[in-house]
C-alpha positions as CSV (number, residue, x, y, z in Angstrom):
1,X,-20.5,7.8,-0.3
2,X,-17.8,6.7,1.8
3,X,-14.9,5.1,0.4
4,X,-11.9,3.2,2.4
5,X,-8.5,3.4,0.3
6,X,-5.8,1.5,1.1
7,X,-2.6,2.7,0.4
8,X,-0.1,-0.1,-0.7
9,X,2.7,-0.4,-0.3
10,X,2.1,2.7,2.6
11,X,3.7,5.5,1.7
12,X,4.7,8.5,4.0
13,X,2.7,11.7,4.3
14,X,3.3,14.6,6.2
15,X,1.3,17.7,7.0
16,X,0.5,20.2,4.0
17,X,0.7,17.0,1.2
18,X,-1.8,16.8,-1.4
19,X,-3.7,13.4,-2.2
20,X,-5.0,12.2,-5.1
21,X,-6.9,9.4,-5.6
22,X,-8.5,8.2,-8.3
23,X,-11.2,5.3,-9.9
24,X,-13.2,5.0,-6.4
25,X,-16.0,2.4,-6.9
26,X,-19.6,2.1,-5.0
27,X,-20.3,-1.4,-5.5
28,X,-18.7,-2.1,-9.1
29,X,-19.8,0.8,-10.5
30,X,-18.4,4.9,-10.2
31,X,-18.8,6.6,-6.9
32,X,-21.5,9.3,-7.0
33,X,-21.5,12.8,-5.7
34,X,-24.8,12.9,-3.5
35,X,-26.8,16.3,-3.6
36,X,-26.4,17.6,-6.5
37,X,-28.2,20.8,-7.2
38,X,-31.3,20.6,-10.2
39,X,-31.5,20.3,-13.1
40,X,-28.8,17.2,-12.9
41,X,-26.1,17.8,-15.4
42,X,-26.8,16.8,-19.7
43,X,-25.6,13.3,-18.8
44,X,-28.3,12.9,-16.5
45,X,-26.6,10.5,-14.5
46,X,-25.0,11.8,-10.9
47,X,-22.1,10.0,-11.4
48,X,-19.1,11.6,-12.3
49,X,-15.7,10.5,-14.2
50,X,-12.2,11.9,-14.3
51,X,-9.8,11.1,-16.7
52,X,-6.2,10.4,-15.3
53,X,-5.6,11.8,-12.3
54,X,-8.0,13.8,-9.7
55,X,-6.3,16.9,-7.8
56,X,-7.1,20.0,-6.9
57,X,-11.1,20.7,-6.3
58,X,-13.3,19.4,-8.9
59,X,-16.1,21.9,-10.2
60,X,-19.2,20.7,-11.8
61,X,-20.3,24.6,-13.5
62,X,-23.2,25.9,-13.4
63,X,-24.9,23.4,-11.3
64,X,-23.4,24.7,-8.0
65,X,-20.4,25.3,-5.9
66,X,-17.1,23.5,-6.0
67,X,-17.1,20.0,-4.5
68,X,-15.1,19.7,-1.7
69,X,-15.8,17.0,0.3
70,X,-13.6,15.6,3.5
71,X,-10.7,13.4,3.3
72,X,-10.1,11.6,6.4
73,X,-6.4,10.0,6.4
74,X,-6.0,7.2,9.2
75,X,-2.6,5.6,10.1
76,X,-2.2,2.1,10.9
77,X,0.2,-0.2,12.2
78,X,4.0,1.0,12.9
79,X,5.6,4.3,11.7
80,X,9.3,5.7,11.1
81,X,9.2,8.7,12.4
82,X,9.8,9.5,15.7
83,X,8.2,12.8,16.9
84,X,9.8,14.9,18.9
85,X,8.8,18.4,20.6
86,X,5.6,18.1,20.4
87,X,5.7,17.0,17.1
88,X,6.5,19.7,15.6
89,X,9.9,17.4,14.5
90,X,9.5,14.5,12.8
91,X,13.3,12.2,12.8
92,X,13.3,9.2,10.7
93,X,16.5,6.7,10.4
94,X,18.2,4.9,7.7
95,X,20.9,2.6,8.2
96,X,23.6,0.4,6.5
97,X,25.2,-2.7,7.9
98,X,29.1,-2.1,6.7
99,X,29.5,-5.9,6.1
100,X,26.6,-6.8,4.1
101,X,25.8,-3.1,2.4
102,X,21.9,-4.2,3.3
103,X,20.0,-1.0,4.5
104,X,17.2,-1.3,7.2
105,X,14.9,1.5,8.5
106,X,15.0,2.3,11.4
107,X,12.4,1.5,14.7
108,X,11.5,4.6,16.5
109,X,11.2,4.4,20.4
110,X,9.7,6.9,22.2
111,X,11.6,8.1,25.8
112,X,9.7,11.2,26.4
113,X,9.1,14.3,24.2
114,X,12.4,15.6,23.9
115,X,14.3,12.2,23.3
116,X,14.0,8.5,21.8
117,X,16.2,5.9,19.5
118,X,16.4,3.7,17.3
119,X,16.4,0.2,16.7
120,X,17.0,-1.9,13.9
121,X,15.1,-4.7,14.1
122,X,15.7,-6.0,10.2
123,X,19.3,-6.4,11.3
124,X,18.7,-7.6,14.8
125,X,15.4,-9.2,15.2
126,X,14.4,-6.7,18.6
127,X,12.6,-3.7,18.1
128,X,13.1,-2.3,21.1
129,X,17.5,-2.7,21.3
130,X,19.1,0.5,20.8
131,X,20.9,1.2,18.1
132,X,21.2,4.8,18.0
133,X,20.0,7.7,20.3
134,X,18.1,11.0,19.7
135,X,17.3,14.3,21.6
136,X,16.1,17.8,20.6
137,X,16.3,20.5,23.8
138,X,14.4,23.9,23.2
139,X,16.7,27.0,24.2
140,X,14.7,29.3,21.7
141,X,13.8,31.2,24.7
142,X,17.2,31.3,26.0
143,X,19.4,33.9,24.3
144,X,22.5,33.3,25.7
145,X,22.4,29.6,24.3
146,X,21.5,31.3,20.8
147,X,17.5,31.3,20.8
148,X,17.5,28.2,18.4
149,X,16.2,24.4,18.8
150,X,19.7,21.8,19.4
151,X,20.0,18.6,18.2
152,X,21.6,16.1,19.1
153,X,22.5,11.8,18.1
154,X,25.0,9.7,18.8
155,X,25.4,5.5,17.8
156,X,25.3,2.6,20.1
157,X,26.0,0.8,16.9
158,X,28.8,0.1,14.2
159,X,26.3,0.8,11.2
160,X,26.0,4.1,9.4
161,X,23.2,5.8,9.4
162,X,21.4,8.7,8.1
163,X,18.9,11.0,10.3
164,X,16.3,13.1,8.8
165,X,15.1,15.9,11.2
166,X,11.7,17.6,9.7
167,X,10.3,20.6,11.0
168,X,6.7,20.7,10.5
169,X,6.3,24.6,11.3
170,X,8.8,25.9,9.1
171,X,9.1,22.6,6.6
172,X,13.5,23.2,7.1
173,X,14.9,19.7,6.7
174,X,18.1,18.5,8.1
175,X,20.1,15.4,7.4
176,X,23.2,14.1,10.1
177,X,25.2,11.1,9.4
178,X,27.7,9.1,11.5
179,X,31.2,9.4,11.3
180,X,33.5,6.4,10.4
181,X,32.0,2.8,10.9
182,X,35.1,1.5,12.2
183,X,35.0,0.5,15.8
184,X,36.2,2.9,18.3
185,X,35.4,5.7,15.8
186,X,31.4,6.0,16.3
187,X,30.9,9.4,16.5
188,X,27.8,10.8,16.8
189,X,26.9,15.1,16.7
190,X,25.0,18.0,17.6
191,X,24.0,20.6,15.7
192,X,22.9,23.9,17.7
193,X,21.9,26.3,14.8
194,X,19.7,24.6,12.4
195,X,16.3,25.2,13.7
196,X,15.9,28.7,14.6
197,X,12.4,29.1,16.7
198,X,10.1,29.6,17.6
């Protein structure tokens, strides 16, 4: 049995989560696990009910191994995070308009692998107008420069904001903020240290 689950409202998920997911139907009544081994288990019905919530593999003793079926995860629609390096970082954006205090996150555009910004269309209506500006370089195999991956943002923008950097290989996490959001003091910042490599 295949069964599609929509996840509303979407939520973010990044490599090494765990899902759960629980009360699947097949057609208004339990999903079934397929193949089970004989005799079929005292309730003699294949079906099979969890209370609360399903993690972890789910054994069925003595009527065979552990169930582990696939799950397939698809993305649709737009995403956050902007990936950069081959993926292997992950930046995401939130921002706050200093007049109004509403937040907004941000629109990642992609200019390359080692680079991209941010727009902010919830406060601007454009998706694609810059707002603030990312880029990662790799000097990990460049001693001199201190072996490590730099980082590096800087505001076209008034608003304050709040990057998350993510590295997916070692799972370190980073946060950089703005400076003041008084014009003529957007400062921006690098950070060459934070993510060692490889």
């Amino acid at each position: 049995v295949t069964q599609t689950v929509r996840l509303d409202p979407p939520v973010a998920v990044h490599e090494g989560d765990v899902i759960a997911i629980t009360n699947l139907t097949n057609c208004g009544g339990p999903t079934y696990i397929q193949n089970l081994p004989s005799p079929l288990p005292p309730w003699g019905t294949t079906s099979l009910t969890v209370p609360g919530d399903a993690n972890g593999d789910i054994y069925l003793p003595p009527y065979g191994p552990p169930l582990d079926p696939p799950v397939f995860l698809a993305a649709f629609g737009t995403t956050s995070v902007l990936p950069l390096l081959s993926g292997r970082f992950q930046v995401t954006l939130l921002a706050t308009d200093p007049r109004t205090g509403a937040a907004a996150i941000g629109t990642p555009n992609q200019l390359g692998d080692r680079a991209g910004y941010f727009s902010l269309p919830d406060f601007t209506g454009d998706p694609q107008f810059p707002e603030v500006i990312v880029k990662m370089a790799d000097a990990t195999g460049v001693q001199t420069l201190g072996g490590t991956f730099w980082f590096f943002h800087a505001p076209l923008t008034d608003v304050l904001y709040t990057l998350t950097v993510r590295d997916l290989s070692t799972g370190a996490v980073k946060t950089y903020s703005n400076g003041s959001a008084s014009p003529g003091q957007l400062c921006g910042g690098v950070d060459t240290t934070a993510f060692p490599g490889p």
